[in-house]
N, CA, C and O atoms as CSV, one atom per row, in Angstrom:
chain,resi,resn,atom,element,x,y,z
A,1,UNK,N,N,141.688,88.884,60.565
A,1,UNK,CA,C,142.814,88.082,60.971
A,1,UNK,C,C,143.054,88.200,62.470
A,1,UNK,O,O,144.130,87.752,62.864
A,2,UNK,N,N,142.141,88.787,63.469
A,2,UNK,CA,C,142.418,89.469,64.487
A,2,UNK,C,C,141.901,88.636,65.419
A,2,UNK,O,O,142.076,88.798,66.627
A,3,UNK,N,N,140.835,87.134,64.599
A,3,UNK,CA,C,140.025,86.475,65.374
A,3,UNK,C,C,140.752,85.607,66.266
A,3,UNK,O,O,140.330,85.515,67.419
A,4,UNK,N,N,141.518,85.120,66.011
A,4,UNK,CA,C,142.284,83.980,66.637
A,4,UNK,C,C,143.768,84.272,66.872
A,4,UNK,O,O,144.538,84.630,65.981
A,5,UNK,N,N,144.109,84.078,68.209
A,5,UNK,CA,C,146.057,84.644,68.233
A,5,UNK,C,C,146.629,83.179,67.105
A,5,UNK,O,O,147.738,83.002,66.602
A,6,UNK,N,N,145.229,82.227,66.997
A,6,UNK,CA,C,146.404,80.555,66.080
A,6,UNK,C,C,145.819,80.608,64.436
A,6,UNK,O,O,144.917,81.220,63.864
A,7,UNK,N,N,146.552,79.907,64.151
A,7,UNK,CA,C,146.115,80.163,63.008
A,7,UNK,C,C,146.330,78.816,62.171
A,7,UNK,O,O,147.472,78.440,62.437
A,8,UNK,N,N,145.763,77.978,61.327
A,8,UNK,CA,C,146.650,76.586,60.929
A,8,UNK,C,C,147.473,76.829,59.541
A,8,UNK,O,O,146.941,77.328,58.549
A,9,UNK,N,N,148.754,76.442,59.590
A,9,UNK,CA,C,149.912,76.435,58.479
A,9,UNK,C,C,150.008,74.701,57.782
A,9,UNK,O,O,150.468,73.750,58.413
A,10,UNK,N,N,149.514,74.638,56.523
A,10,UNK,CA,C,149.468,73.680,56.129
A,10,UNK,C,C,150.919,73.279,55.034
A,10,UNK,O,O,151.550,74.126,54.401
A,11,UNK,N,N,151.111,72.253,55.038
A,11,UNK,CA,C,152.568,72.388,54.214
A,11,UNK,C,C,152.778,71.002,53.860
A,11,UNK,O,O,152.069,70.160,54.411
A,12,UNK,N,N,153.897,70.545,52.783
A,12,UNK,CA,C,153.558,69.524,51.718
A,12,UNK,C,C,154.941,68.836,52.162
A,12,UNK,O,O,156.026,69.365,51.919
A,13,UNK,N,N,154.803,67.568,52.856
A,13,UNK,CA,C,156.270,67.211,52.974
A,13,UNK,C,C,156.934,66.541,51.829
A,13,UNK,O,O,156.246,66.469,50.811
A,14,UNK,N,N,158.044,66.071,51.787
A,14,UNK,CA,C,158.938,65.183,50.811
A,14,UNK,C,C,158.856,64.860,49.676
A,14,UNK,O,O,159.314,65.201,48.586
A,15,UNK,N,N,157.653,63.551,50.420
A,15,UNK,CA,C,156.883,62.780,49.435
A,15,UNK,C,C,155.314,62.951,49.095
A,15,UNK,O,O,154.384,62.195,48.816
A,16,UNK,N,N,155.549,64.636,49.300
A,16,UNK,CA,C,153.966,64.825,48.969
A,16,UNK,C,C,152.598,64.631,49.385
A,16,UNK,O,O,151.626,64.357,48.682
A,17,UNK,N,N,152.694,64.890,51.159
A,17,UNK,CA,C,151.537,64.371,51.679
A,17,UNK,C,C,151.621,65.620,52.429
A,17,UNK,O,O,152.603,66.339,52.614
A,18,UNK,N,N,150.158,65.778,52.913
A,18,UNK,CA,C,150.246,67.054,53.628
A,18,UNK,C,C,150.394,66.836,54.794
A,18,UNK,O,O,150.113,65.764,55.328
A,19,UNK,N,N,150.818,67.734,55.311
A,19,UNK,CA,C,151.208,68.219,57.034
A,19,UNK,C,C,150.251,69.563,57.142
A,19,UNK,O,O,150.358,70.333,56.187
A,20,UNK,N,N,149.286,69.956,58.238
A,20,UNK,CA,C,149.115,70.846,59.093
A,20,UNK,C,C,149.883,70.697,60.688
A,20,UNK,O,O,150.424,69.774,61.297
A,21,UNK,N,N,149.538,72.419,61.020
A,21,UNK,CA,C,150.397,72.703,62.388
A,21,UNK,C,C,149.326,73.991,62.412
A,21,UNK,O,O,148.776,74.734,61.599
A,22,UNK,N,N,149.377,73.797,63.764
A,22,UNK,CA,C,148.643,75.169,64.541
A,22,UNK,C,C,149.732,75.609,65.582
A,22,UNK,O,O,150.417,74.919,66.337
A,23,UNK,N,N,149.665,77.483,65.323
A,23,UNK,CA,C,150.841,78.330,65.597
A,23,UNK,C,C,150.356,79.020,66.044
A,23,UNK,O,O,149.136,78.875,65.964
A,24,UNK,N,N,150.781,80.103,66.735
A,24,UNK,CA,C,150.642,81.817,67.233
A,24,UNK,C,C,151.148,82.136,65.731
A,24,UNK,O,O,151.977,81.591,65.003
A,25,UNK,N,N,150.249,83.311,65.570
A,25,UNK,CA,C,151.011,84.360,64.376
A,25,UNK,C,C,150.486,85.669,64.639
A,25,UNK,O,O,149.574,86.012,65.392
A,26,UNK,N,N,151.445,86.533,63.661
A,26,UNK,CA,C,151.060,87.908,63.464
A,26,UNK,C,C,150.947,87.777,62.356
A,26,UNK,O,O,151.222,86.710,61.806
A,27,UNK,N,N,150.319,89.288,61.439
A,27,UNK,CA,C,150.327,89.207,60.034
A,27,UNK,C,C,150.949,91.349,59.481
A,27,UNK,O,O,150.661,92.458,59.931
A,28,UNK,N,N,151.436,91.073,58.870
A,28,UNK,CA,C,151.492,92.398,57.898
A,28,UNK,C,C,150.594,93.219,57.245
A,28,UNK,O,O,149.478,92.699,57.241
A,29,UNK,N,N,150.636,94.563,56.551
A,29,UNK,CA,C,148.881,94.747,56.707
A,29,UNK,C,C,148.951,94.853,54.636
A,29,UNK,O,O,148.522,95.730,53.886
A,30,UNK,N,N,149.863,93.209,54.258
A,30,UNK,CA,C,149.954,92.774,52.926
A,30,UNK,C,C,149.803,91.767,53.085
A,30,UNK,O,O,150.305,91.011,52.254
A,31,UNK,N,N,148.825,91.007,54.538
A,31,UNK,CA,C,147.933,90.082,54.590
A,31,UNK,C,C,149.481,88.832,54.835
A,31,UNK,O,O,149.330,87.633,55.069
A,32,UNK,N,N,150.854,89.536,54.697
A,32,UNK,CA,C,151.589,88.413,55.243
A,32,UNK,C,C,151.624,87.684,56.679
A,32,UNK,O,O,151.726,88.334,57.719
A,33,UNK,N,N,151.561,86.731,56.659
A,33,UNK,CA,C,151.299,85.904,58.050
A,33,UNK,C,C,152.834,85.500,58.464
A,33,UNK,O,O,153.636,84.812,57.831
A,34,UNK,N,N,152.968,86.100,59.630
A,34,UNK,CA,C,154.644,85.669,60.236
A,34,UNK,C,C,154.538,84.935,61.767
A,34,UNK,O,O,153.769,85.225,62.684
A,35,UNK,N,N,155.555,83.913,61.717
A,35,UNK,CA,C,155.622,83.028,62.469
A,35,UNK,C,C,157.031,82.969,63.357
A,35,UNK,O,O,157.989,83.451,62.752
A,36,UNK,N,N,157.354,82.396,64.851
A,36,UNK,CA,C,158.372,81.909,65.178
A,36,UNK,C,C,158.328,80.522,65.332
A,36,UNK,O,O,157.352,80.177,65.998
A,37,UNK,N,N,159.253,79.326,64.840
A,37,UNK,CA,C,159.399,77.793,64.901
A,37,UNK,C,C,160.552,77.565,64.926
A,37,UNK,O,O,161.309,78.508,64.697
A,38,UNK,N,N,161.073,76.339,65.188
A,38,UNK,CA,C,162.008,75.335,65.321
A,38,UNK,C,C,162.066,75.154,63.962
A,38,UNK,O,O,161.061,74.931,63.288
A,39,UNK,N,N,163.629,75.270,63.334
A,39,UNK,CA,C,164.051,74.961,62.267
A,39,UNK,C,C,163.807,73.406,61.637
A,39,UNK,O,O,163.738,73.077,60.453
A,40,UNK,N,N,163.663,72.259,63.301
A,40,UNK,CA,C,164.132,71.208,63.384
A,40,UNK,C,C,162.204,71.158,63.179
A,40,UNK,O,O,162.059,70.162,62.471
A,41,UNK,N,N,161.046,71.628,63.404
A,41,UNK,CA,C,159.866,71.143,63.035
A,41,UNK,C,C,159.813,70.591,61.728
A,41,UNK,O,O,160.598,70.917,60.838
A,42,UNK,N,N,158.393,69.301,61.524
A,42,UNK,CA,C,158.073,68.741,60.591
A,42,UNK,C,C,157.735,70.244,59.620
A,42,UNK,O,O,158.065,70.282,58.435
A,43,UNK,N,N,157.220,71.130,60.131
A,43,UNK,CA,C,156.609,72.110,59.090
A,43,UNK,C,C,157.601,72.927,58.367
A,43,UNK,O,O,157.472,73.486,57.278
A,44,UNK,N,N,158.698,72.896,59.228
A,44,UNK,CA,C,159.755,74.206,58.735
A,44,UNK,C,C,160.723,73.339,57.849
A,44,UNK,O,O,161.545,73.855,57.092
A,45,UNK,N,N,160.544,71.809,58.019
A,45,UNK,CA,C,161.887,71.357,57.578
A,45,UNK,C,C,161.076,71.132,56.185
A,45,UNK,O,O,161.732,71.067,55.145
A,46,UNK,N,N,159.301,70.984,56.138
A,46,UNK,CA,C,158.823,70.536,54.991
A,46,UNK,C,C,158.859,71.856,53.839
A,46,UNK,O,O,158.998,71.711,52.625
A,47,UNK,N,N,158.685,73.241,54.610
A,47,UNK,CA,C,159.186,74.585,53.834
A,47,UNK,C,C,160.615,74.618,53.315
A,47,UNK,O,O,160.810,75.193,52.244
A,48,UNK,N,N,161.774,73.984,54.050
A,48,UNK,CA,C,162.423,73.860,53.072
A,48,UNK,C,C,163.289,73.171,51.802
A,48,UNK,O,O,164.378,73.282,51.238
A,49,UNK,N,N,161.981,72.339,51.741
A,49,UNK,CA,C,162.030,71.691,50.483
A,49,UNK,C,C,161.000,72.175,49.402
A,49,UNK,O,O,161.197,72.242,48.188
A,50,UNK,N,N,159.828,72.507,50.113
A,50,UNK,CA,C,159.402,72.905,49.173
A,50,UNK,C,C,157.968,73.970,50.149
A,50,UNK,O,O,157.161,73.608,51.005
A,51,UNK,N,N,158.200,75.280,49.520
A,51,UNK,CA,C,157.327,76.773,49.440
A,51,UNK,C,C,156.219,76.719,49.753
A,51,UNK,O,O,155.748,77.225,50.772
A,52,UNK,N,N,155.504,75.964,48.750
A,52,UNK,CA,C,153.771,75.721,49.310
A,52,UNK,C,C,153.592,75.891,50.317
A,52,UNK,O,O,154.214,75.273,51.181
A,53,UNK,N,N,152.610,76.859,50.618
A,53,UNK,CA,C,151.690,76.357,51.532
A,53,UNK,C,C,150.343,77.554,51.623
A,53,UNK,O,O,150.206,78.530,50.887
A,54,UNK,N,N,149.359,77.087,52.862
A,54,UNK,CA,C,148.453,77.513,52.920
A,54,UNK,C,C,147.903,78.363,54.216
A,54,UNK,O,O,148.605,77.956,55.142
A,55,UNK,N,N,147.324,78.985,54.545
A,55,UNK,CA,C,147.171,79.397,56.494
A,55,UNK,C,C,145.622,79.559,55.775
A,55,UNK,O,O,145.181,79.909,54.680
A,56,UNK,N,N,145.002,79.018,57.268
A,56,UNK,CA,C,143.307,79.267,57.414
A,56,UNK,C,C,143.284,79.851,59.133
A,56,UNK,O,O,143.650,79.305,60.174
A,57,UNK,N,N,142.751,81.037,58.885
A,57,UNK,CA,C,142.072,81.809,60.430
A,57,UNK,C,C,140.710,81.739,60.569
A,57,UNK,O,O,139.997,81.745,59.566
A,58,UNK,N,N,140.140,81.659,61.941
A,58,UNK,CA,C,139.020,81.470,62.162
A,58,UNK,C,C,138.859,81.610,63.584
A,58,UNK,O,O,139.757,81.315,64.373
A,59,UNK,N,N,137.894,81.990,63.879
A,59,UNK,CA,C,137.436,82.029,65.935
A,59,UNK,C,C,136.945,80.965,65.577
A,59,UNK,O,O,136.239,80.754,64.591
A,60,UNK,N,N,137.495,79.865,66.799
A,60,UNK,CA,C,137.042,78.639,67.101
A,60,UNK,C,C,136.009,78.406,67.737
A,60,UNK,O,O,135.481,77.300,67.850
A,61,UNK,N,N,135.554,79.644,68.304
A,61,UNK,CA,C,133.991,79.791,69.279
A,61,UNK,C,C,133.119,79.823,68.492
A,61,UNK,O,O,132.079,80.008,69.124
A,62,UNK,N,N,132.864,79.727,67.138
A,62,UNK,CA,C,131.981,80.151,66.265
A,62,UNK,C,C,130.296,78.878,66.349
A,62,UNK,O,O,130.396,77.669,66.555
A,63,UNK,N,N,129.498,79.320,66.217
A,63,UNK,CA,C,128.901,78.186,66.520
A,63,UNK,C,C,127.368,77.782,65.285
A,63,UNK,O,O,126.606,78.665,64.892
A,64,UNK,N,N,127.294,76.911,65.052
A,64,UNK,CA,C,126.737,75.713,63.648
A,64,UNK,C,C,125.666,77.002,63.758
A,64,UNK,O,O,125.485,77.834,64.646
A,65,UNK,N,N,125.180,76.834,62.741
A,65,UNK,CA,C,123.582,78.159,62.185
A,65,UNK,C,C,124.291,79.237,62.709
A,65,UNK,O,O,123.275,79.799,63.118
A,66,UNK,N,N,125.395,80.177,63.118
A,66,UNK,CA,C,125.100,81.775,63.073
A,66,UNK,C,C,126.031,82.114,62.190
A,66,UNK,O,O,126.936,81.451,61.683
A,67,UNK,N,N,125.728,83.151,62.071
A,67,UNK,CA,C,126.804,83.761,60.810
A,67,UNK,C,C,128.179,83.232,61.089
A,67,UNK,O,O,128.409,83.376,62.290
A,68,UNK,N,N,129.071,82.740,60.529
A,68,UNK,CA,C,130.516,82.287,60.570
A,68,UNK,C,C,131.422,83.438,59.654
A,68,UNK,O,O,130.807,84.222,58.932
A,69,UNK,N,N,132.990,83.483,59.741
A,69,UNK,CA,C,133.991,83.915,59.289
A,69,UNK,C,C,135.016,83.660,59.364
A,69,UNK,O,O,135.404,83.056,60.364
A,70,UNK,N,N,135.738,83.944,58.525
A,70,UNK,CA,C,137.198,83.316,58.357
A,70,UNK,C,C,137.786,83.573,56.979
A,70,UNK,O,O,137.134,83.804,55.961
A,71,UNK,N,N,139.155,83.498,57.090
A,71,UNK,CA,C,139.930,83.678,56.014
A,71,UNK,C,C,141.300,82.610,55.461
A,71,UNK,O,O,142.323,82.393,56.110
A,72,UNK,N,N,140.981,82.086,54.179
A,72,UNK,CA,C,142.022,81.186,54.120
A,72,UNK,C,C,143.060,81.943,52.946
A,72,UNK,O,O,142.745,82.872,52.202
A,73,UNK,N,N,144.242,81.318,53.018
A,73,UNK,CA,C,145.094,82.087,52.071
A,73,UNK,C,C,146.198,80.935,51.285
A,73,UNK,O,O,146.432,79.743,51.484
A,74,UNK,N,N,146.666,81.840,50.413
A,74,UNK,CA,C,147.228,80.561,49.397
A,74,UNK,C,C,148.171,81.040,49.447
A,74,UNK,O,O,148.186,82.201,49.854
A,75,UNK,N,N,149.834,80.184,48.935
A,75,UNK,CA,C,151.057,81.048,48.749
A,75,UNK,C,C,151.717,80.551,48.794
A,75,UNK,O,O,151.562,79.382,48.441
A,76,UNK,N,N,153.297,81.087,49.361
A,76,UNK,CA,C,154.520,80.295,49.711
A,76,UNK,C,C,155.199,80.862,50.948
A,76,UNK,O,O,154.918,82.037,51.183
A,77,UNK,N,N,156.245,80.113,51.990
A,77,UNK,CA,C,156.549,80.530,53.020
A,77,UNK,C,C,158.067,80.091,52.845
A,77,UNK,O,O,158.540,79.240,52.093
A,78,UNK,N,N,158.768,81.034,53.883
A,78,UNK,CA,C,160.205,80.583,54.004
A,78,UNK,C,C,160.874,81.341,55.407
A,78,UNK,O,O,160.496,82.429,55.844
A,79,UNK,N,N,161.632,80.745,55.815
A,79,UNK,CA,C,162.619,81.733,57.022
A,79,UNK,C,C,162.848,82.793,56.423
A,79,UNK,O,O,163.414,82.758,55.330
A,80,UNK,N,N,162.402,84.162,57.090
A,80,UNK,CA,C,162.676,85.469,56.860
A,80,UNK,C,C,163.432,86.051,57.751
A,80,UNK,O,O,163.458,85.624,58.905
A,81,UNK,N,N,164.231,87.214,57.326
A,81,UNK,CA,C,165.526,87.989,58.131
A,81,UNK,C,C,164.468,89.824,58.175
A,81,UNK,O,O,164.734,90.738,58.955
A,82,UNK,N,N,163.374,89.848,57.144
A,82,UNK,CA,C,162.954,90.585,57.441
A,82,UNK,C,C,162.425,91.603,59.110
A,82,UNK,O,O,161.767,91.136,60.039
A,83,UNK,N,N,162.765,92.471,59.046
A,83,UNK,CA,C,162.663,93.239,60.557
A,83,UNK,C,C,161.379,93.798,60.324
A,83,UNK,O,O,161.351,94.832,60.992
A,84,UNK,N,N,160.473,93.679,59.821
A,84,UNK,CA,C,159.510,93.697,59.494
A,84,UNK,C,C,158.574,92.485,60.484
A,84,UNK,O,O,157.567,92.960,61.008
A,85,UNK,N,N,158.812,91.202,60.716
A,85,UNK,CA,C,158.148,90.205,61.462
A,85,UNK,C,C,158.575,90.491,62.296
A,85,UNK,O,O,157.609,91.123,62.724
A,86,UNK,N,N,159.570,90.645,63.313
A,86,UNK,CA,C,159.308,90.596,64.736
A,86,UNK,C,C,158.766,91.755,65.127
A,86,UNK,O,O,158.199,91.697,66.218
A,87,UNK,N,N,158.761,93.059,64.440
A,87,UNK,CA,C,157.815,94.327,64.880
A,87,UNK,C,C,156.102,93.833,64.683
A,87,UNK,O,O,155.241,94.231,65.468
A,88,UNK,N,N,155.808,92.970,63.582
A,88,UNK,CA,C,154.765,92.346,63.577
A,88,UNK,C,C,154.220,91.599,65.058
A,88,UNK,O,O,153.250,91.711,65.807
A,89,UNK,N,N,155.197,90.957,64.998
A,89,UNK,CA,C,154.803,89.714,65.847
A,89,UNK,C,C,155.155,90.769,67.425
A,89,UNK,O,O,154.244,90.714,68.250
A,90,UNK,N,N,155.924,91.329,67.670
A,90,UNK,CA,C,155.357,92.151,68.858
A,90,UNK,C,C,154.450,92.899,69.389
A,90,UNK,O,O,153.982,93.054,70.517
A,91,UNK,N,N,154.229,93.502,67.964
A,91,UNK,CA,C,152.898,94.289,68.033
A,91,UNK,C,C,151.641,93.618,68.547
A,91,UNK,O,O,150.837,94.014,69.390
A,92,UNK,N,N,151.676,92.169,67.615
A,92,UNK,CA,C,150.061,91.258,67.586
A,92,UNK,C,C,150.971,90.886,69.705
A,92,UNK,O,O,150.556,91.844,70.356
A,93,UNK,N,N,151.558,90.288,70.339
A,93,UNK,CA,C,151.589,90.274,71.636
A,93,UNK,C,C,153.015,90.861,72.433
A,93,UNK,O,O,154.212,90.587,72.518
A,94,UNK,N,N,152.158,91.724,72.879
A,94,UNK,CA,C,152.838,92.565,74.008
A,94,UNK,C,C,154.302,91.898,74.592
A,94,UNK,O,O,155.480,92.245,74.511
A,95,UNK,N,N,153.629,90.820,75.188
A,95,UNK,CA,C,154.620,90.255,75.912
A,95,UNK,C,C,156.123,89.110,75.734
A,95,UNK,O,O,156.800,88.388,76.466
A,96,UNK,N,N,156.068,89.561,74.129
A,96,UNK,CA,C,157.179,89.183,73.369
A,96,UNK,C,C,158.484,89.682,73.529
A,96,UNK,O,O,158.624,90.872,73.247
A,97,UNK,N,N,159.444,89.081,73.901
A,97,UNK,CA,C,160.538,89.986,73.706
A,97,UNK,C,C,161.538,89.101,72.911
A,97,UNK,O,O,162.057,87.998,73.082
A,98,UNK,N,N,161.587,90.259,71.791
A,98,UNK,CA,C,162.054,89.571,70.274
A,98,UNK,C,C,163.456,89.724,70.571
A,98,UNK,O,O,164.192,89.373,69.649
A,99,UNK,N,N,164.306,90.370,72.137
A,99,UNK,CA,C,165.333,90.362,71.919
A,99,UNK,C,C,165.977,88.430,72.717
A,99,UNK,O,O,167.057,87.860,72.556
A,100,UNK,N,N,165.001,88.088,73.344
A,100,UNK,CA,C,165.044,87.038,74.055
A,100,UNK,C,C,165.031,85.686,72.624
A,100,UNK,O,O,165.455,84.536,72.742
A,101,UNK,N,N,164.640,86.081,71.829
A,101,UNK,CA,C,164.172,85.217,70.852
A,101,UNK,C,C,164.895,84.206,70.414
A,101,UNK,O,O,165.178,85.015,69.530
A,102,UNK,N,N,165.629,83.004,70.075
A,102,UNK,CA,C,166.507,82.290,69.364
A,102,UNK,C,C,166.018,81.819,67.746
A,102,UNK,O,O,166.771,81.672,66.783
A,103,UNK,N,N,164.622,81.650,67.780
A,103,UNK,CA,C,164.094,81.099,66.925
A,103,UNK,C,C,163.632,82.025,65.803
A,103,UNK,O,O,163.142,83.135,66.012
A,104,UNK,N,N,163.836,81.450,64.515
A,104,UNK,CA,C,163.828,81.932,63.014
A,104,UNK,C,C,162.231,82.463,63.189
A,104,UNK,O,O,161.301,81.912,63.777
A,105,UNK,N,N,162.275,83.848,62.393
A,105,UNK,CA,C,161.034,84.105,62.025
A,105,UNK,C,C,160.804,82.988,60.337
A,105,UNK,O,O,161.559,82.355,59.598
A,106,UNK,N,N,159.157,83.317,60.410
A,106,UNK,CA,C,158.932,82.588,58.673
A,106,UNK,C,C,158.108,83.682,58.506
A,106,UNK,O,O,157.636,84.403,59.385
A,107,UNK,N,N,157.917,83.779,56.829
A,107,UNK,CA,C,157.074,84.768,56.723
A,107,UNK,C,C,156.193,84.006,55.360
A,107,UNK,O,O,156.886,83.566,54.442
A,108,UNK,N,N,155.010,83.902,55.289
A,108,UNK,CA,C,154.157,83.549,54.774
A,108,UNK,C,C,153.998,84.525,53.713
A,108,UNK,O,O,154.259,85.668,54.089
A,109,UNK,N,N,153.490,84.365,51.950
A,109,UNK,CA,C,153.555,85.639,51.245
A,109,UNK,C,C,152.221,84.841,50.498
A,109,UNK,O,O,152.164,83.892,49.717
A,110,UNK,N,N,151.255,85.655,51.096
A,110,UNK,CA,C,149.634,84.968,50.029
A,110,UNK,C,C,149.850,85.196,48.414
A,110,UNK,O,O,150.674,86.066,48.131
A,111,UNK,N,N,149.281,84.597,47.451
A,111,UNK,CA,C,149.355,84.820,46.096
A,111,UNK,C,C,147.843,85.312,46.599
A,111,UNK,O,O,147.624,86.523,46.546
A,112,UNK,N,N,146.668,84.325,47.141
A,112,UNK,CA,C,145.484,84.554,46.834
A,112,UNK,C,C,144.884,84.291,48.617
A,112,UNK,O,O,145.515,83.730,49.513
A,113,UNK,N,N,143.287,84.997,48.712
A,113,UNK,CA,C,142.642,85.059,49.542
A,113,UNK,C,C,141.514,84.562,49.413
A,113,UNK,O,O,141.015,84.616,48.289
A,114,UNK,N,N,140.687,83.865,50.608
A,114,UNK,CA,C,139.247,83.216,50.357
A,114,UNK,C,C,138.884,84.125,51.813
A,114,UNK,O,O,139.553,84.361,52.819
A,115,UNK,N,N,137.315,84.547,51.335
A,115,UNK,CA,C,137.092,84.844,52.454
A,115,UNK,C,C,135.630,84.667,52.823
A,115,UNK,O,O,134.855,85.244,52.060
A,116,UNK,N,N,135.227,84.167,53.570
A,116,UNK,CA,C,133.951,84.200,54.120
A,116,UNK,C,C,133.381,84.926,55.228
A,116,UNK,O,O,134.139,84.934,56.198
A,117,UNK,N,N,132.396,85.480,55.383
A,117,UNK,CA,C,131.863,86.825,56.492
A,117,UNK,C,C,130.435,86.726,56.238
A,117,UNK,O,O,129.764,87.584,55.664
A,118,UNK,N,N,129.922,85.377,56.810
A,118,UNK,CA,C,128.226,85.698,56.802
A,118,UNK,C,C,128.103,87.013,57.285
A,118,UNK,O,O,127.502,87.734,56.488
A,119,UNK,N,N,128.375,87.432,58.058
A,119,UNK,CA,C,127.578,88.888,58.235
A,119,UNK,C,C,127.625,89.800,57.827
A,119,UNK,O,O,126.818,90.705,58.036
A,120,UNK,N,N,129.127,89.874,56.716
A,120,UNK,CA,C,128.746,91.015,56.205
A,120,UNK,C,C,128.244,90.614,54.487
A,120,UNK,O,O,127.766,91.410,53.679
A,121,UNK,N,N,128.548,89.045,54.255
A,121,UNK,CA,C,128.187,88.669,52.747
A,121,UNK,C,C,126.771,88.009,53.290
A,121,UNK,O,O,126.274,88.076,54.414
A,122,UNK,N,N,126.263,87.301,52.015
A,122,UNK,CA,C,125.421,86.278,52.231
A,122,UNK,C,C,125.817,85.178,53.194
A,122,UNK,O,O,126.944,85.197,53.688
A,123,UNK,N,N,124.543,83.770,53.626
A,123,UNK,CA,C,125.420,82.607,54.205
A,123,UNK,C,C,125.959,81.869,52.873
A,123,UNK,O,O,125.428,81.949,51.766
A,124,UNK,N,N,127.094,81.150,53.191
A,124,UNK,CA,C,127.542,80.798,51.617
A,124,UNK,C,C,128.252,81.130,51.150
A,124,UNK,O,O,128.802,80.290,50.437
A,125,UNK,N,N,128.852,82.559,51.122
A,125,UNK,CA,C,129.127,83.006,50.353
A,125,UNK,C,C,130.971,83.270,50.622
A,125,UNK,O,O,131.465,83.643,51.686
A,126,UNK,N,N,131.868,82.900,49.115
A,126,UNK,CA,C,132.768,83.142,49.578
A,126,UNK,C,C,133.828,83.729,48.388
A,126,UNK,O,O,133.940,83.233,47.267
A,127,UNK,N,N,134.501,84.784,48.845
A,127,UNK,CA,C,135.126,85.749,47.938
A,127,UNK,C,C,136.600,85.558,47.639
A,127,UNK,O,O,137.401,85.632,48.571
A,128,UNK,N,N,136.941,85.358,46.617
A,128,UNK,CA,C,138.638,85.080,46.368
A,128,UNK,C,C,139.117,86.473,45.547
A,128,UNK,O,O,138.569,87.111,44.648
A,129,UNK,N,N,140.379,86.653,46.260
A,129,UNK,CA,C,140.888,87.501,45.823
A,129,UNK,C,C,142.799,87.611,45.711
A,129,UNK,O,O,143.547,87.169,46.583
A,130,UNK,N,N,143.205,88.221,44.581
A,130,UNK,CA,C,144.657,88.127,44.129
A,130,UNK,C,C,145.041,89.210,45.105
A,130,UNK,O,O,144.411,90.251,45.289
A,131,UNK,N,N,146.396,88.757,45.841
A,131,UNK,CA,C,147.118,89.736,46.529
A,131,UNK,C,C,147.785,90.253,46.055
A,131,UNK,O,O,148.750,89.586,45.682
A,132,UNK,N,N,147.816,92.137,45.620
A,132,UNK,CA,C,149.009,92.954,44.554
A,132,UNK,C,C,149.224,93.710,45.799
A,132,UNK,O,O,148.689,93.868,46.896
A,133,UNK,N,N,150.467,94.188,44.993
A,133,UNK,CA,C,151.117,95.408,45.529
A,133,UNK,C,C,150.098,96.501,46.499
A,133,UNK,O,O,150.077,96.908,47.660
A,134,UNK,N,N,149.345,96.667,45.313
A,134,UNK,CA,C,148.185,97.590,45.942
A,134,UNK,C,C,147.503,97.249,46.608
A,134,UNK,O,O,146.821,98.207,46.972
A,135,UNK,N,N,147.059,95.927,47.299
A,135,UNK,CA,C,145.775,95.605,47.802
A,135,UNK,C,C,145.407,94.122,47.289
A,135,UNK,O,O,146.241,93.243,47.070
A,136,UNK,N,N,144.135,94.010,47.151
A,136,UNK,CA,C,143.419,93.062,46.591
A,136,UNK,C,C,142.839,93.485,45.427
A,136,UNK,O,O,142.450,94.606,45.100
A,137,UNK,N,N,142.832,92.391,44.820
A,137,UNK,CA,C,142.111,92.346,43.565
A,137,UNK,C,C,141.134,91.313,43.514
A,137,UNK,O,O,141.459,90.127,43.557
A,138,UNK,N,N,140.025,91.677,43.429
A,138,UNK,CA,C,138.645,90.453,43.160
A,138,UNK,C,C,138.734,89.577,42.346
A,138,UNK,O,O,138.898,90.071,41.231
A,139,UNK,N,N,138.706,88.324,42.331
A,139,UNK,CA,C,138.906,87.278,40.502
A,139,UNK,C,C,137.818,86.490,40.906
A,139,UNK,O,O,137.680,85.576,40.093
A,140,UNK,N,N,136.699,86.425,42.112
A,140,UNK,CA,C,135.057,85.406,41.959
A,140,UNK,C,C,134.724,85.369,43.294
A,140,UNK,O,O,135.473,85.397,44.270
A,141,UNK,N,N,133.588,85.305,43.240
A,141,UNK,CA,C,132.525,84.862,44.602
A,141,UNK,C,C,131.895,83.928,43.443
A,141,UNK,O,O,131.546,83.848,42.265
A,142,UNK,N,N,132.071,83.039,45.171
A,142,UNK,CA,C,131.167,81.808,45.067
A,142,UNK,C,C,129.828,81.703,46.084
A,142,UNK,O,O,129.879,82.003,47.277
A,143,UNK,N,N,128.504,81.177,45.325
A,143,UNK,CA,C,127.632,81.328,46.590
A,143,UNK,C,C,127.058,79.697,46.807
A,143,UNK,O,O,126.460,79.160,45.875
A,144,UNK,N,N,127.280,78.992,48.053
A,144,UNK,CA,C,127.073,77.162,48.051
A,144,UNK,C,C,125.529,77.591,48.735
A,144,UNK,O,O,124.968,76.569,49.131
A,145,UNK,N,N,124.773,78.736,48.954
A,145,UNK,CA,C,123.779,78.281,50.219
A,145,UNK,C,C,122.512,78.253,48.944
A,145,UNK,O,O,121.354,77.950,49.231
């Protein structure tokens, strides 16, 4: 999750069409992804109607034939009061000052994980896993190569 400071937040507006947005985030080390936005954004106003949503990370430098990686995640998001995200989100950049801040944290909560790591899996190859309490839990790899 360390590849990219952006990350894309996908989310379901109104009438059921999707919206993506690319953000700065930090994440929790329960794979939660936390955000600062405008209440008044298409994305935040589409969270609160409705939870869904999705985040995909990836280095954008990555390039066609070499090993690739990335991680997508499944779940639901909402404005969080947790003090937990802005120690996040300071941590991932220095030069935050969460006391300057006006804007709502969100906090992203994965049900599930996809992950791909040619280099350390096969090419192809991609691993889903349930987010518990404890960790991860494996439920399939898939191999497309």
């Amino acid at each position: 999750m360390n590849a990219s400071p952006l990350c894309s937040l996908a989310t379901v507006t109104p009438g059921g069409r999707a919206h993506i947005n690319h953000m700065y985030f930090a994440w929790t080390d329960r794979f939660e992804v936390v955000w600062i936005s405008d209440p008044d954004s298409l994305h935040s106003r589409n969270l609160t109607g409705n939870r869904s949503a999705a985040v995909t990370i990836y280095a954008s430098n990555q390039v066609w034939g070499k090993p690739d990686r990335g991680i997508q995640l499944f779940g639901t998001a909402a404005v969080t009061a947790s003090p937990e995200a802005p120690r996040a989100y300071g941590k991932r950049f220095r030069d935050f000052d969460a006391g300057s801040n006006d804007l709502p944290y969100y906090r992203f909560r994965p049900r599930t994980v996809k992950l791909f790591d040619e280099r350390s899996l096969a090419g192809g190859t991609l691993v889903t896993a349930r987010v518990t309490r404890d960790g991860l839990a494996w439920l399939k790899t898939e191999v497309w190569a």
